[in-house]
N, C-alpha and C positions, 0 to 999 in steps of 0.2 A: 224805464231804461234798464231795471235791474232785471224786471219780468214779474214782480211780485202785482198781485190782484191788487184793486183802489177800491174800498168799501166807503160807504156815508155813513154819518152818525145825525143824528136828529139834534138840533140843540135850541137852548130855548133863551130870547135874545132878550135884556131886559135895557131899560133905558139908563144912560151914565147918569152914577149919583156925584160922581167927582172929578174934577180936573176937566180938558178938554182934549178931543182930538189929537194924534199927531199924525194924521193921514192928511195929507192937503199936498198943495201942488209940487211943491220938492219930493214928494211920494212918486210923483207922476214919469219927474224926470231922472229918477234912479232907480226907476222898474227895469226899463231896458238892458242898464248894466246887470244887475241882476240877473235878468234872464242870459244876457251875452254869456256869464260868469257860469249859469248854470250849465248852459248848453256846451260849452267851450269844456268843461271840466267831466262832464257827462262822455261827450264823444271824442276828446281829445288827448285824455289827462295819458292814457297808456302811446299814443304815436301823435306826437307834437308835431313832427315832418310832414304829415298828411295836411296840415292846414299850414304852416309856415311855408312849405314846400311849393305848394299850388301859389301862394302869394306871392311867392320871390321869383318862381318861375314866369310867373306873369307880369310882373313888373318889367322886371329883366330883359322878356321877352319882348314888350312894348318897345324900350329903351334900345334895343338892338333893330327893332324893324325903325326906330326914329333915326338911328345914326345911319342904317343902311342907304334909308331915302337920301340923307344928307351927301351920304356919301357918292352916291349916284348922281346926284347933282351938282358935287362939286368936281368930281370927273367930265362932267358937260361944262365945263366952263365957271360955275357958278360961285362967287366966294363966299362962304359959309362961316366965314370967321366971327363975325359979329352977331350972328344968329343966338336968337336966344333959346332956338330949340337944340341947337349941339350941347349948350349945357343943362336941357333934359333930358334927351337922352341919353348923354355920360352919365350921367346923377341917377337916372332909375336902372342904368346898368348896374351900378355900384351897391345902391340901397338892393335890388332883387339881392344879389349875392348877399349882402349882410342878412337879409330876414331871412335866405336857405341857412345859411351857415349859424344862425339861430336855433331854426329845426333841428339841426343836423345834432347841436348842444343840446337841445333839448331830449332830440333820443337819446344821447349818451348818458345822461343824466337818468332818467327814466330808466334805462338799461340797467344802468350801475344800481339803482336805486333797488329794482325789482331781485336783479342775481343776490344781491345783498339780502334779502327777504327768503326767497326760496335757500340760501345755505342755513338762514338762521331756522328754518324751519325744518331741515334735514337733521340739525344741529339736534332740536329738540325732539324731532322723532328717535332716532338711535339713542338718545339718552334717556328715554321712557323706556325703551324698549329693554336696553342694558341693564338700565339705574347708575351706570358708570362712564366717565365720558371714557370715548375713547383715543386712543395717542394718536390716530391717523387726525382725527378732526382739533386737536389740542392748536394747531399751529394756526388754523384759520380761525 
């Protein structure tokens, strides 16, 4: 992901003199988190809205073509009151919105995170450069 080349090393495997294992089948079922973790922090970690985004949008999106239908149907006569899909599709209206407006916290956070980073780093170039801070960067 970073771009750097992946070389092998030869290694030579000998047989355990002590203790046992702790590869076994809970190894099996916290690989995937792992990976989720890796993959998610790989392609994610700088725009959090790119995948909270597309989730909430789709949820969201579900829960409005589910109230639409309802809604359609309860303009033909139908009574939709005791359905149990009006209160899924209110509910995945609501959750879409909360996991956008996640993202949305997530970029700012990210945002804030990163501007913070590049001043501290403007900080320390002008101050190599000078050897003296100077008054204009004193306040931030």
């Amino acid at each position: 992901a970073k771009g750097f080349k992946v070389g092998e090393i030869s290694v030579s495997h000998r047989a355990r003199r002590f203790g046992v294992s702790k590869y076994g089948a809970e190894r099996f079922l916290r690989g995937p988190f792992d990976l989720f973790t890796i993959l998610f922090l790989s392609t994610f970690k700088r725009r959090p809205l790119h995948l909270f985004g597309v989730i909430g949008v789709g949820i969201g999106f579900a829960g409005v073509l589910i109230d639409s239908y309802l809604a359609v149907s309860w303009l033909m006569g139908n009574w939709i009151g005791n359905r149990p899909l009006l209160m899924m599709g209110t509910l995945m209206i609501i959750v879409g919105v909360q996991i956008l407006i996640f993202g949305l916290l997530g970029e700012m956070i990210v945002s804030a995170t990163y501007r913070a980073s590049e001043v501290e780093g403007l900080i320390r170039r002008v101050r190599r450069h000078d050897g003296e801070q100077p008054k204009s960067l004193r306040a931030i």
